[in-house]
PyMOL Python script that loads the backbone (N, CA, C, O; Angstrom):
from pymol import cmd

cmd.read_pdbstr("""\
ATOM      1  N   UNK A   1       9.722  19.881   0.098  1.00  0.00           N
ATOM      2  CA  UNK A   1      10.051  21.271  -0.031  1.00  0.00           C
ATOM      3  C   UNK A   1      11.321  21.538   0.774  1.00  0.00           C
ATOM      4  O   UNK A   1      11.121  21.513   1.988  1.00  0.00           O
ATOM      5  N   UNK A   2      12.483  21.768   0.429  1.00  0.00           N
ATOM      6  CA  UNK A   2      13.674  21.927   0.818  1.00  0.00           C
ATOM      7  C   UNK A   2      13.835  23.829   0.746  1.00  0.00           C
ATOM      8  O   UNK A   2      13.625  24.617  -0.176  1.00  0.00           O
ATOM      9  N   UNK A   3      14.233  24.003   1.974  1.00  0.00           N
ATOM     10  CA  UNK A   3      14.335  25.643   2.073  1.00  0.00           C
ATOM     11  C   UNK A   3      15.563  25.828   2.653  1.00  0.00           C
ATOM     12  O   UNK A   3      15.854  25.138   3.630  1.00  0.00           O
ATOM     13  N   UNK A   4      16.576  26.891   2.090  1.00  0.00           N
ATOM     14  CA  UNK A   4      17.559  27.321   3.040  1.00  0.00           C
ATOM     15  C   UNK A   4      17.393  27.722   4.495  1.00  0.00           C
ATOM     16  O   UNK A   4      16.454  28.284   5.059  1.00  0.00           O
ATOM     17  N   UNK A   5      18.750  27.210   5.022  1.00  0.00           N
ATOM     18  CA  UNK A   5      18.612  27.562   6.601  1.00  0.00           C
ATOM     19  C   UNK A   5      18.535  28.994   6.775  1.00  0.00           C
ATOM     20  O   UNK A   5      18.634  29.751   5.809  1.00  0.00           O
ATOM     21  N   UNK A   6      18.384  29.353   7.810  1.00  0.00           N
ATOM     22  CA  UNK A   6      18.621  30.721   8.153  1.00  0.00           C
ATOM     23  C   UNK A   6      20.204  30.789   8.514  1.00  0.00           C
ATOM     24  O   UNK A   6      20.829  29.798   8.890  1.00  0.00           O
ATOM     25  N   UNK A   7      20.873  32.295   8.328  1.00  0.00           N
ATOM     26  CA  UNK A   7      22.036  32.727   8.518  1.00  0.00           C
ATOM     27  C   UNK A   7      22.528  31.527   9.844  1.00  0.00           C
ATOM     28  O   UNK A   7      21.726  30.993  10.612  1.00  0.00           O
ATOM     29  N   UNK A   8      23.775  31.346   9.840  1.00  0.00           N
ATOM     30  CA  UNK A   8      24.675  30.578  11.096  1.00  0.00           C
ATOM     31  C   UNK A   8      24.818  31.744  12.303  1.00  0.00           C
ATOM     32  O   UNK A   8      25.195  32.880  12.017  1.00  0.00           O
ATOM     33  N   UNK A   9      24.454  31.323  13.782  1.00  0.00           N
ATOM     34  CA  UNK A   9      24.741  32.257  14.594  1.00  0.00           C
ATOM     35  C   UNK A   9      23.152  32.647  15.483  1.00  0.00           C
ATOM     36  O   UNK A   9      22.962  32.880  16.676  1.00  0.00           O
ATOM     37  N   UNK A  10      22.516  32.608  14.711  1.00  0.00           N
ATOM     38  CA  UNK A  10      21.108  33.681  15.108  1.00  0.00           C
ATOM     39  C   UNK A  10      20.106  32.788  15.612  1.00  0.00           C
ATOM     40  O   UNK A  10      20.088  31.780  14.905  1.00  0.00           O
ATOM     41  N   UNK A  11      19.100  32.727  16.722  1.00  0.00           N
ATOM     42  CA  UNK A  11      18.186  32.041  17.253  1.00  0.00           C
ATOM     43  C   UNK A  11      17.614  30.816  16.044  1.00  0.00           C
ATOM     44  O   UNK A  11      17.868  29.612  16.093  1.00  0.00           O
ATOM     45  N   UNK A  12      16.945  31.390  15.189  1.00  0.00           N
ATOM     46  CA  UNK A  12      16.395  30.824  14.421  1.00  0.00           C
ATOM     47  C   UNK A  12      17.420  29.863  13.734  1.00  0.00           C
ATOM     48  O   UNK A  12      16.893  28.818  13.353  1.00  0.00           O
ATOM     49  N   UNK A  13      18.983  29.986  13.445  1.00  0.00           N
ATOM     50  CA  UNK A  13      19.171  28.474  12.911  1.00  0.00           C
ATOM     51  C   UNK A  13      19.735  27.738  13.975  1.00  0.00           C
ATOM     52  O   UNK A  13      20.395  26.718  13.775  1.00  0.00           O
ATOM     53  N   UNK A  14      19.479  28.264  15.247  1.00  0.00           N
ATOM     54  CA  UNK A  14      19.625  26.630  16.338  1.00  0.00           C
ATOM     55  C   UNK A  14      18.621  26.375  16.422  1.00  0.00           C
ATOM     56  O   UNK A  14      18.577  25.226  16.861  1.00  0.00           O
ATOM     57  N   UNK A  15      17.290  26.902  16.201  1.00  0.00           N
ATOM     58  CA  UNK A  15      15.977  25.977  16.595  1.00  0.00           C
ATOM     59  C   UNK A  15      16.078  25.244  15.065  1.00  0.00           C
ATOM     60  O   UNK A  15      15.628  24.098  15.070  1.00  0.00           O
ATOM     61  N   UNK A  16      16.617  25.742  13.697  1.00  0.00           N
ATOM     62  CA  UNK A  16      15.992  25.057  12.425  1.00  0.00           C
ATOM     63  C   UNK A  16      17.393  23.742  13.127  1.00  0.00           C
ATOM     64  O   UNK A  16      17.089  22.557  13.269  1.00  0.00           O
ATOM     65  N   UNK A  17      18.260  24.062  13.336  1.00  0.00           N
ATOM     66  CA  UNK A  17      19.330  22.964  13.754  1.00  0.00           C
ATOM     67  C   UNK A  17      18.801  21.634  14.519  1.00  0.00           C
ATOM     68  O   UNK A  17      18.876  20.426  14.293  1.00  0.00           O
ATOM     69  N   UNK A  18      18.198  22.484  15.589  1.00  0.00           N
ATOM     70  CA  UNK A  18      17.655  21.400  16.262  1.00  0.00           C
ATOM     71  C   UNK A  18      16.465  20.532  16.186  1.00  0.00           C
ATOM     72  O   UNK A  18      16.247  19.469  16.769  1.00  0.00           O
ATOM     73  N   UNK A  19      15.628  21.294  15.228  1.00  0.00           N
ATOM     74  CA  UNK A  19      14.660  20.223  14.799  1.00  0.00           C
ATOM     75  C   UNK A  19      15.098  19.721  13.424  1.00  0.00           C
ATOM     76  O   UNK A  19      14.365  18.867  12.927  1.00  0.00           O
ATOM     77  N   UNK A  20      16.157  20.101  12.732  1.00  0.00           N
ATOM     78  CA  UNK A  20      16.806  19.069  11.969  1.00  0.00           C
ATOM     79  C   UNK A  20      17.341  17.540  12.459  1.00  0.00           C
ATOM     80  O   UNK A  20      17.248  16.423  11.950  1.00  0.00           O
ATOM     81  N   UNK A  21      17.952  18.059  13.712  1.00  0.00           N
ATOM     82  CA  UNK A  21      18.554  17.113  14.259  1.00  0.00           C
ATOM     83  C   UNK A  21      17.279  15.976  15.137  1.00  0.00           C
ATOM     84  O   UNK A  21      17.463  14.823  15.528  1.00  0.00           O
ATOM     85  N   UNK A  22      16.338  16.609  15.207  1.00  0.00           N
ATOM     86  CA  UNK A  22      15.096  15.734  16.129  1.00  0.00           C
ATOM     87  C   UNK A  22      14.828  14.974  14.890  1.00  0.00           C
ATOM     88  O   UNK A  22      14.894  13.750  15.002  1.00  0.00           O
ATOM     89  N   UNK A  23      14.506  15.517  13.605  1.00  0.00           N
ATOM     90  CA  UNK A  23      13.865  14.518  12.865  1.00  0.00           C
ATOM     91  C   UNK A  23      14.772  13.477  12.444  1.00  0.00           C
ATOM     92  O   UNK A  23      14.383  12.315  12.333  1.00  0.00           O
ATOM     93  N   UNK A  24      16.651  14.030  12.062  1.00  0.00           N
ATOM     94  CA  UNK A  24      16.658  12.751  12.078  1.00  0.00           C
ATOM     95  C   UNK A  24      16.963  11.505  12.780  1.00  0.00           C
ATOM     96  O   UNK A  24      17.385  10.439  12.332  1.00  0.00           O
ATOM     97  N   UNK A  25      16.563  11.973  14.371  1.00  0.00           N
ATOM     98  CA  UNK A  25      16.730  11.273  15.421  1.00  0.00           C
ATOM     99  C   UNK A  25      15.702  10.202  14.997  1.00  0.00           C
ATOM    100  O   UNK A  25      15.968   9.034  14.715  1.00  0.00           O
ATOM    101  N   UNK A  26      14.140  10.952  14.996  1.00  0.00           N
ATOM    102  CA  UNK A  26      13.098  10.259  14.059  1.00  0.00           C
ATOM    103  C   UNK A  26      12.904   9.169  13.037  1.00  0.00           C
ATOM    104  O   UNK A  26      12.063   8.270  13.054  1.00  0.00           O
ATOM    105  N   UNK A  27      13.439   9.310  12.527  1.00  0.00           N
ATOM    106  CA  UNK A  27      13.872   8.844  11.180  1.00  0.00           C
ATOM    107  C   UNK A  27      14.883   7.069  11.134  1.00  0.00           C
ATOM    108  O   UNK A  27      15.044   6.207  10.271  1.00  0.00           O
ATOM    109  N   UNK A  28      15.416   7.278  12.800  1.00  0.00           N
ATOM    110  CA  UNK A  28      15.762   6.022  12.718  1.00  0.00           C
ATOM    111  C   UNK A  28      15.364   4.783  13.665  1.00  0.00           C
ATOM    112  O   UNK A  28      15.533   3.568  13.567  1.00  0.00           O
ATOM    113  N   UNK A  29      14.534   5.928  14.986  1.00  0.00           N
ATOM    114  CA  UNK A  29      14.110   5.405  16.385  1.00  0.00           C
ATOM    115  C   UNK A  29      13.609   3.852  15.319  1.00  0.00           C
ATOM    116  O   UNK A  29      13.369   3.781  14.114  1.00  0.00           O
ATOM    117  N   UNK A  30      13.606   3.077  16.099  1.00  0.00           N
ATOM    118  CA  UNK A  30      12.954   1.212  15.770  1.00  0.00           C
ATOM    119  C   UNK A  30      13.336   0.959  14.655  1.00  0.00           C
ATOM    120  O   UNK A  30      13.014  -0.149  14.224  1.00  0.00           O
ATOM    121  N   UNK A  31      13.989   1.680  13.946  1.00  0.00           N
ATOM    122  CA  UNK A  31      14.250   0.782  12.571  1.00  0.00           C
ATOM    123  C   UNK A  31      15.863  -0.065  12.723  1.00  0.00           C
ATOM    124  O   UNK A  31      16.962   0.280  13.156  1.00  0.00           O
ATOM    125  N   UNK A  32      15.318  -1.309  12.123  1.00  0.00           N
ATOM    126  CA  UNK A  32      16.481  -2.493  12.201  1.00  0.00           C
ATOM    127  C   UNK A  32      17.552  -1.676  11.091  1.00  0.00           C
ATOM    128  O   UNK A  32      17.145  -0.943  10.190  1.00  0.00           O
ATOM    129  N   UNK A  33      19.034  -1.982  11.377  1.00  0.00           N
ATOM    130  CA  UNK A  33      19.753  -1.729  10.474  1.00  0.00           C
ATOM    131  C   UNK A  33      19.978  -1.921   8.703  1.00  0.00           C
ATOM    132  O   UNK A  33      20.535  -1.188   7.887  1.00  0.00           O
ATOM    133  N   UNK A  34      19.248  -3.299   8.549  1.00  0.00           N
ATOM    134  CA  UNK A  34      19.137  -3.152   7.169  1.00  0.00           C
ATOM    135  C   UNK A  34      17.883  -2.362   6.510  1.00  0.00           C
ATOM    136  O   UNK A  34      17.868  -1.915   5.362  1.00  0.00           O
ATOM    137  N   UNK A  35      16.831  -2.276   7.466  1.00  0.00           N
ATOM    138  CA  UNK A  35      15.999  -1.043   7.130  1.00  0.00           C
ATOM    139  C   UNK A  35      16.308   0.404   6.945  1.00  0.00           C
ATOM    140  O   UNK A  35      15.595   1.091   6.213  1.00  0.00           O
ATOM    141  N   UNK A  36      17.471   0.963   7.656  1.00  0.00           N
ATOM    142  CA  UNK A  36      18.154   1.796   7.396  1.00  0.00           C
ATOM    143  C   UNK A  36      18.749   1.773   5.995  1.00  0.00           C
ATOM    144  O   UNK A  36      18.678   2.664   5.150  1.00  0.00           O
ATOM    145  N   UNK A  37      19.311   0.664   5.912  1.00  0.00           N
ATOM    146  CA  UNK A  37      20.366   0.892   4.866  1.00  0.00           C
ATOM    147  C   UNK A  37      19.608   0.609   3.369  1.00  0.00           C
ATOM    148  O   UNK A  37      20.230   0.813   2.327  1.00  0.00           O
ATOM    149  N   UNK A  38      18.505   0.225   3.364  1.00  0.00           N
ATOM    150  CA  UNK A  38      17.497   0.404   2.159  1.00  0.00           C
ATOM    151  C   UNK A  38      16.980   1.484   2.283  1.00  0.00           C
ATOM    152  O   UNK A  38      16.257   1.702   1.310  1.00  0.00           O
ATOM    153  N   UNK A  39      16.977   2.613   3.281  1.00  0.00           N
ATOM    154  CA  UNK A  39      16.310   3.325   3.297  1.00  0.00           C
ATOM    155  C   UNK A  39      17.581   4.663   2.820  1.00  0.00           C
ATOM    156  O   UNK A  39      17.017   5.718   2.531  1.00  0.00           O
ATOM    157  N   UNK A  40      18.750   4.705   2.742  1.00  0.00           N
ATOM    158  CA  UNK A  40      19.813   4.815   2.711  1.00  0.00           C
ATOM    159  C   UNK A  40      19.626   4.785   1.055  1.00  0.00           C
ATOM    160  O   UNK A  40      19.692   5.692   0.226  1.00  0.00           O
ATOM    161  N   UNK A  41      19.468   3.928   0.978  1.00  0.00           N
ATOM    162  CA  UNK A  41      19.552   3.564  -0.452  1.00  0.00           C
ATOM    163  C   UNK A  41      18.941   4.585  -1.843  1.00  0.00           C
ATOM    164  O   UNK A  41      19.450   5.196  -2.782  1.00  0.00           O
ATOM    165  N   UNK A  42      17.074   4.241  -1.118  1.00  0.00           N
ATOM    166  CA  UNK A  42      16.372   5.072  -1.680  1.00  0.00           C
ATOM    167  C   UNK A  42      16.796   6.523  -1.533  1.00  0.00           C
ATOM    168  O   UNK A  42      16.840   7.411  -2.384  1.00  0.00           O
ATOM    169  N   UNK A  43      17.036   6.539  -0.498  1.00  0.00           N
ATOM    170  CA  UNK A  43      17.042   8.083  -0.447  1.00  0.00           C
ATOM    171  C   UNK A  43      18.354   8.531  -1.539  1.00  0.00           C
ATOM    172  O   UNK A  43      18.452   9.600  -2.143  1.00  0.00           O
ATOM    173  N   UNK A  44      18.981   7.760  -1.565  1.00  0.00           N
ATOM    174  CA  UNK A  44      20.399   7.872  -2.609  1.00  0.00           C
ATOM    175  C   UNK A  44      20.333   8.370  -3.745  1.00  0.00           C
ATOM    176  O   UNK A  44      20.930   9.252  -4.362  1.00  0.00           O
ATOM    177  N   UNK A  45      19.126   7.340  -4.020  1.00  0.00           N
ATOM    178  CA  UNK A  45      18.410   7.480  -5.788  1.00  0.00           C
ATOM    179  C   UNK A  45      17.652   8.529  -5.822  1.00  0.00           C
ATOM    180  O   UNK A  45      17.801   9.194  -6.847  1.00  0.00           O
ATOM    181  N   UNK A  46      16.705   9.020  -4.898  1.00  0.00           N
ATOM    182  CA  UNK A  46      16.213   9.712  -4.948  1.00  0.00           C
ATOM    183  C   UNK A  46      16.794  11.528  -5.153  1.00  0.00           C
ATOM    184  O   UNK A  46      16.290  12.393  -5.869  1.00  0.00           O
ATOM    185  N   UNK A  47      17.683  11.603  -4.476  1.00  0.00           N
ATOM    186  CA  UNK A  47      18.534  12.619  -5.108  1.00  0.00           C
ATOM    187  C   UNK A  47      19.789  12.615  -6.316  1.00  0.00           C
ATOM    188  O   UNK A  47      20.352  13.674  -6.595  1.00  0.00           O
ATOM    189  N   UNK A  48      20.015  11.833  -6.729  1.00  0.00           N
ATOM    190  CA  UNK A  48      20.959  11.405  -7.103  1.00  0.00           C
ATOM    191  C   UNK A  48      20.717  11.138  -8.831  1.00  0.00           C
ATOM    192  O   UNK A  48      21.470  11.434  -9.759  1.00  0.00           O
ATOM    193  N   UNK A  49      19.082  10.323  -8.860  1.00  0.00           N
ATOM    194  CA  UNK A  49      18.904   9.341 -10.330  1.00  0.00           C
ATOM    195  C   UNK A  49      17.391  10.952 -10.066  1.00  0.00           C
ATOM    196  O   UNK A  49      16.561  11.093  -9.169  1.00  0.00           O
ATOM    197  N   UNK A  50      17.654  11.733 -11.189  1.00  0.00           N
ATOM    198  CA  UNK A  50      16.446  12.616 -10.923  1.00  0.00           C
ATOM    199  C   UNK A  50      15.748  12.356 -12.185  1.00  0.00           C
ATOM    200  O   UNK A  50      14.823  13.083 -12.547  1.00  0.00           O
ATOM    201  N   UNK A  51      16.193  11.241 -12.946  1.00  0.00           N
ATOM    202  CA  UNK A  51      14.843  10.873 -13.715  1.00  0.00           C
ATOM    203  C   UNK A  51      14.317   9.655 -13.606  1.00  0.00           C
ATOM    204  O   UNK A  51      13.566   9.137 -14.433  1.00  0.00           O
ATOM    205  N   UNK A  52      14.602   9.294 -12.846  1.00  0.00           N
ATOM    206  CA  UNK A  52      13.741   8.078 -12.004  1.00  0.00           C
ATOM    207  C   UNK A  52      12.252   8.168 -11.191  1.00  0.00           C
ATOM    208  O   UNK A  52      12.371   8.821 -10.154  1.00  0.00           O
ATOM    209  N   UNK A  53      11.336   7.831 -11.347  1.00  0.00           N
ATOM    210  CA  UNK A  53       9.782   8.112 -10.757  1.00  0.00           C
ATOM    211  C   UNK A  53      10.285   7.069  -9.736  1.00  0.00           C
ATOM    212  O   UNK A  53      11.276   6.364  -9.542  1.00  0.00           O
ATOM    213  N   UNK A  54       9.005   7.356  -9.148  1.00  0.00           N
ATOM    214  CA  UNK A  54       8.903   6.586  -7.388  1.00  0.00           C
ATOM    215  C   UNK A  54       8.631   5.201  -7.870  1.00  0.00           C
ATOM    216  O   UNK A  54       9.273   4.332  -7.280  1.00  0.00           O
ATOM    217  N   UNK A  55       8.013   4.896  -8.591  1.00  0.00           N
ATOM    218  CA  UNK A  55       8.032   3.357  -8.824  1.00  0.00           C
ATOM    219  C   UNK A  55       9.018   2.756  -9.473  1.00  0.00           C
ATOM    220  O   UNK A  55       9.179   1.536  -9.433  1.00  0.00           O
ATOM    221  N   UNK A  56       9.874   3.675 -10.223  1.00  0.00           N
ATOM    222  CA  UNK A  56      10.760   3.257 -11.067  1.00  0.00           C
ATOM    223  C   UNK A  56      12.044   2.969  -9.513  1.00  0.00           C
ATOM    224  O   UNK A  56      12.672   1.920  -9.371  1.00  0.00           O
ATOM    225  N   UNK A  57      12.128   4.003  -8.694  1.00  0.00           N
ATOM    226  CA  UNK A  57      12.806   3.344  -7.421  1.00  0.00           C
ATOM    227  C   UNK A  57      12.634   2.239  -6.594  1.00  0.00           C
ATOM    228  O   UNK A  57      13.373   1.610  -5.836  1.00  0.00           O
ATOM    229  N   UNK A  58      11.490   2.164  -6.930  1.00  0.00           N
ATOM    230  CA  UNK A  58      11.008   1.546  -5.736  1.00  0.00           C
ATOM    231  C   UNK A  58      11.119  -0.061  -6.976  1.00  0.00           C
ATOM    232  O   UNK A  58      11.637  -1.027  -6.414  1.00  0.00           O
ATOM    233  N   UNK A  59      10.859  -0.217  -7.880  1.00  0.00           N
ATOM    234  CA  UNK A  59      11.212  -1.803  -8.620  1.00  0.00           C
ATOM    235  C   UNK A  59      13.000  -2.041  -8.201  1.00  0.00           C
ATOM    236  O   UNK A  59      13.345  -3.146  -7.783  1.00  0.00           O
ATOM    237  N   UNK A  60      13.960  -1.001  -8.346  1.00  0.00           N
ATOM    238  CA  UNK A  60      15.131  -1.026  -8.410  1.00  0.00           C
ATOM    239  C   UNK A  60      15.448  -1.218  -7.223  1.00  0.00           C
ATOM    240  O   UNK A  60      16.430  -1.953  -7.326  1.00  0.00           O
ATOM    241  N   UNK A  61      15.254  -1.030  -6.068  1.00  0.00           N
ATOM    242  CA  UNK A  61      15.477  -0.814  -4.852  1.00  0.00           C
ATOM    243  C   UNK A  61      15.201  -2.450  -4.497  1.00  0.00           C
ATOM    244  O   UNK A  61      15.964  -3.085  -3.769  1.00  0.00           O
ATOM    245  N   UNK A  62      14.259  -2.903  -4.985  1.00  0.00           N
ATOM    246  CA  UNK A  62      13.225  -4.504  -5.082  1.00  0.00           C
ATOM    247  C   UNK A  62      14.520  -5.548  -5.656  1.00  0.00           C
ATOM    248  O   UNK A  62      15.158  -6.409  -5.051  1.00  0.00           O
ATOM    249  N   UNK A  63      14.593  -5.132  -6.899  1.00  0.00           N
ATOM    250  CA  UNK A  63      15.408  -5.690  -7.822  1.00  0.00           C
ATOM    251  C   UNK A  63      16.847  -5.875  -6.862  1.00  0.00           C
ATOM    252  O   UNK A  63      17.310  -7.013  -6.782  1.00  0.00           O
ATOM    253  N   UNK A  64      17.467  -4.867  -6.216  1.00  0.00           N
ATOM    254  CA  UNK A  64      18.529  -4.974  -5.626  1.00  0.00           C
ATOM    255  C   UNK A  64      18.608  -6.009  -4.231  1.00  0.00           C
ATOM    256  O   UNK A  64      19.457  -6.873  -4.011  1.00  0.00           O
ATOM    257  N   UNK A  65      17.319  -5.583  -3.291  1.00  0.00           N
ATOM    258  CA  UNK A  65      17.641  -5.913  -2.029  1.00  0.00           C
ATOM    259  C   UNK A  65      16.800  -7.427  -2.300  1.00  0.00           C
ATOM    260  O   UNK A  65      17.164  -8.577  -2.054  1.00  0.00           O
ATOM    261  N   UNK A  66      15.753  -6.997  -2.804  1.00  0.00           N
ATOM    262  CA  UNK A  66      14.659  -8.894  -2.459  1.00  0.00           C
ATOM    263  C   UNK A  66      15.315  -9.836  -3.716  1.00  0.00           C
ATOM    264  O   UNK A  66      16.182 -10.591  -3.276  1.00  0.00           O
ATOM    265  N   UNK A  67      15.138  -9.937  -4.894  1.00  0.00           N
ATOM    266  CA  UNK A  67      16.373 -10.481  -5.657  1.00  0.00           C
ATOM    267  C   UNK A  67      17.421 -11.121  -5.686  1.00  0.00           C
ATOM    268  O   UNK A  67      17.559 -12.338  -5.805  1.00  0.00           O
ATOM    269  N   UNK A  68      18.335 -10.176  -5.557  1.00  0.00           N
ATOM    270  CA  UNK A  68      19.857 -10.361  -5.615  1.00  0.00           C
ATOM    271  C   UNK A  68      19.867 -11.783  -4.925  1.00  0.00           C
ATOM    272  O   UNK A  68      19.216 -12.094  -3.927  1.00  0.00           O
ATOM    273  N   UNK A  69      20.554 -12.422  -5.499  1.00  0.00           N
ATOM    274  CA  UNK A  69      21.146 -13.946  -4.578  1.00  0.00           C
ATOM    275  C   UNK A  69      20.225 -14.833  -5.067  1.00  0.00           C
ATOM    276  O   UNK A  69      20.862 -15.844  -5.363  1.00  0.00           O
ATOM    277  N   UNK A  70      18.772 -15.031  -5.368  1.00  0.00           N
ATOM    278  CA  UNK A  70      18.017 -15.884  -4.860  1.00  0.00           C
ATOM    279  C   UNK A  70      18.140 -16.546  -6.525  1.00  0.00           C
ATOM    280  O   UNK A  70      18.545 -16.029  -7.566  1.00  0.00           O
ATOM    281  N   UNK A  71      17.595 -17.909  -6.219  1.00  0.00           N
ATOM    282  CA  UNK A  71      17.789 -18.687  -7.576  1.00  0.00           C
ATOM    283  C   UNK A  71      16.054 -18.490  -8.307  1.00  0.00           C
ATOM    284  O   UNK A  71      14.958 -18.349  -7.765  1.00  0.00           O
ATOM    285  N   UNK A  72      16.446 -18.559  -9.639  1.00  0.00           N
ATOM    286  CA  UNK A  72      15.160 -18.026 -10.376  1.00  0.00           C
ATOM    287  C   UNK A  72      14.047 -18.330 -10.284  1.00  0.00           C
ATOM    288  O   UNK A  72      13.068 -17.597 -10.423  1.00  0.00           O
ATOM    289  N   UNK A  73      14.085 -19.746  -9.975  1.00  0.00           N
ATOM    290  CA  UNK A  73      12.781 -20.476  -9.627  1.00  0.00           C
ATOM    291  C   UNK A  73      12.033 -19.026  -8.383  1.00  0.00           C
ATOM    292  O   UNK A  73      11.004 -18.379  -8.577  1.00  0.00           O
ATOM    293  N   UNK A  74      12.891 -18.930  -7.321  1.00  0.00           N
ATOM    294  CA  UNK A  74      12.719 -18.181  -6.116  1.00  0.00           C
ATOM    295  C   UNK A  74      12.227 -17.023  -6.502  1.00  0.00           C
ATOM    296  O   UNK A  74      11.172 -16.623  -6.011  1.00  0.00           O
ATOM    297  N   UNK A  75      12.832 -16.375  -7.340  1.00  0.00           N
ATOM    298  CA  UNK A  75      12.686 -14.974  -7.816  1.00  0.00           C
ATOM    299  C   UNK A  75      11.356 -14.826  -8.153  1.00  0.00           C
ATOM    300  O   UNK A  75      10.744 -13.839  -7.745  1.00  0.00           O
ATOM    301  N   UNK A  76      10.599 -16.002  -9.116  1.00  0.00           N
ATOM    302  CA  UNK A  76       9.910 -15.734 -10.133  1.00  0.00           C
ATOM    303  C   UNK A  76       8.368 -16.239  -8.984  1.00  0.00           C
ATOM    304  O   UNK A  76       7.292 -15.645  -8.931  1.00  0.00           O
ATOM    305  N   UNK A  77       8.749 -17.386  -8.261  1.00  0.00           N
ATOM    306  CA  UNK A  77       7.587 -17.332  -7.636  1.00  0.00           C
ATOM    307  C   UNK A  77       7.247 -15.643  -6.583  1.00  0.00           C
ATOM    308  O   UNK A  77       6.149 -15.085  -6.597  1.00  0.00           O
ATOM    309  N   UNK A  78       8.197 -15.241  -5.956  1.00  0.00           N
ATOM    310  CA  UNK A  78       8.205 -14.089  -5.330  1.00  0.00           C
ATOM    311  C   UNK A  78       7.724 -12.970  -6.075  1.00  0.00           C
ATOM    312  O   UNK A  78       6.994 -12.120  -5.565  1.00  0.00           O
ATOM    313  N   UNK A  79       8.111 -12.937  -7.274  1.00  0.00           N
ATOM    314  CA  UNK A  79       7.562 -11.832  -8.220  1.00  0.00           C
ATOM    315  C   UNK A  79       5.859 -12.090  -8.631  1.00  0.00           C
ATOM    316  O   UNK A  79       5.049 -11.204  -8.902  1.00  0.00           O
ATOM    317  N   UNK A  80       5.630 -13.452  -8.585  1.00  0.00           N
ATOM    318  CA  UNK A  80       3.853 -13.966  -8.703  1.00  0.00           C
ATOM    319  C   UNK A  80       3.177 -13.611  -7.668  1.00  0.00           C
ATOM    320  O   UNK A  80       2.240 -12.820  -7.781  1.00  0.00           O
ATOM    321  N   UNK A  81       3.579 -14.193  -6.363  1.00  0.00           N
ATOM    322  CA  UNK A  81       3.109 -13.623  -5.157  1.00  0.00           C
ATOM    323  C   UNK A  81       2.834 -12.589  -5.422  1.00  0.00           C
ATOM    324  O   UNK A  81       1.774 -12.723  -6.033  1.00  0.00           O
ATOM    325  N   UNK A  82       3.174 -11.113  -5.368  1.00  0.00           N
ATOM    326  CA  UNK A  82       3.586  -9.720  -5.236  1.00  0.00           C
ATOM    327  C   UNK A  82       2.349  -9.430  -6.485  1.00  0.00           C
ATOM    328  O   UNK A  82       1.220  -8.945  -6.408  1.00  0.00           O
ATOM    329  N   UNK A  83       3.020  -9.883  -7.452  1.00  0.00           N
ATOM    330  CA  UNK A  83       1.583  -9.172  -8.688  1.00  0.00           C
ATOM    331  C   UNK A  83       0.360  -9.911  -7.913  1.00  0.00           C
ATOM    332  O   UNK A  83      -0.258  -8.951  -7.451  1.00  0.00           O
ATOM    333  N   UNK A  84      -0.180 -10.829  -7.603  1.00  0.00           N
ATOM    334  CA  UNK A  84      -1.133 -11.796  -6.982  1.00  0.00           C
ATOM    335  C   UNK A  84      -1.619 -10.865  -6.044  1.00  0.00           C
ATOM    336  O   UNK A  84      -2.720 -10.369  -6.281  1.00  0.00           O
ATOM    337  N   UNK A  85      -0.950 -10.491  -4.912  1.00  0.00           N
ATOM    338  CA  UNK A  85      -1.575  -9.253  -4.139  1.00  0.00           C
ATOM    339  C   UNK A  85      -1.937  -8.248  -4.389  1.00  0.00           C
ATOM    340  O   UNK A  85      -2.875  -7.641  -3.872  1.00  0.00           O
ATOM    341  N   UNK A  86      -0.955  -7.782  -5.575  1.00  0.00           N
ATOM    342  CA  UNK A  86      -1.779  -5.701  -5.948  1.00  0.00           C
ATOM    343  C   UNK A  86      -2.850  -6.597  -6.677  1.00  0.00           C
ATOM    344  O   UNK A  86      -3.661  -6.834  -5.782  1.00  0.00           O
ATOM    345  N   UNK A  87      -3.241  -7.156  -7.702  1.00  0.00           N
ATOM    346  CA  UNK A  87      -4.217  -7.845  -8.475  1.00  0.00           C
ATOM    347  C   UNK A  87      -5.593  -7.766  -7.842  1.00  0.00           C
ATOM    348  O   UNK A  87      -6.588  -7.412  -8.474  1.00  0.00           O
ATOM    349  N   UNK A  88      -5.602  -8.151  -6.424  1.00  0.00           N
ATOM    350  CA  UNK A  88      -6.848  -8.455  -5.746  1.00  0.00           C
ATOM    351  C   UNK A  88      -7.630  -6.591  -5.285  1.00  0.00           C
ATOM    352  O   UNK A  88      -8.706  -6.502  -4.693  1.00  0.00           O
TER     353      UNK A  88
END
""", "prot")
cmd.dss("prot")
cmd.show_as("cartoon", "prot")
cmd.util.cbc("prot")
cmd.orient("prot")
């Protein structure tokens, strides 16, 4: 749920300011940098591709970061694994 700030100037948008700014202090405390930057990612698509469903991101996001590079043999056992676990 995304809501406009309140007017610039007035109590209420330095507290909405500042707990803007806490969460996204939040948002990165312990996370490794390439966790960021997948997270970066999604969030990309997520505003960006608005007819995309969450799984439909979340294969693409897969497809991009675990994928990319690896030789097919690699790919395809990694993709068995993965169905092998939701399966159970």
């Amino acid at each position: 749920m995304t809501t406009d700030p309140p007017p610039s100037g007035t109590p209420e948008y330095r507290w909405w300011a500042a707990g803007a700014k806490a969460e996204a202090e939040i948002r990165t405390v312990g996370r490794s940098r390439a966790g960021l930057e997948v997270r970066g990612f999604v969030d990309g698509c997520a505003q960006h591709e608005h007819g995309m469903s969450e799984a439909e991101i979340a294969a693409f996001a897969f497809r991009v970061y675990a994928l990319a590079g690896r030789p097919r043999r690699e790919q395809l056992r990694l993709l068995w694994r993965l169905y092998r676990t939701a399966v159970r």
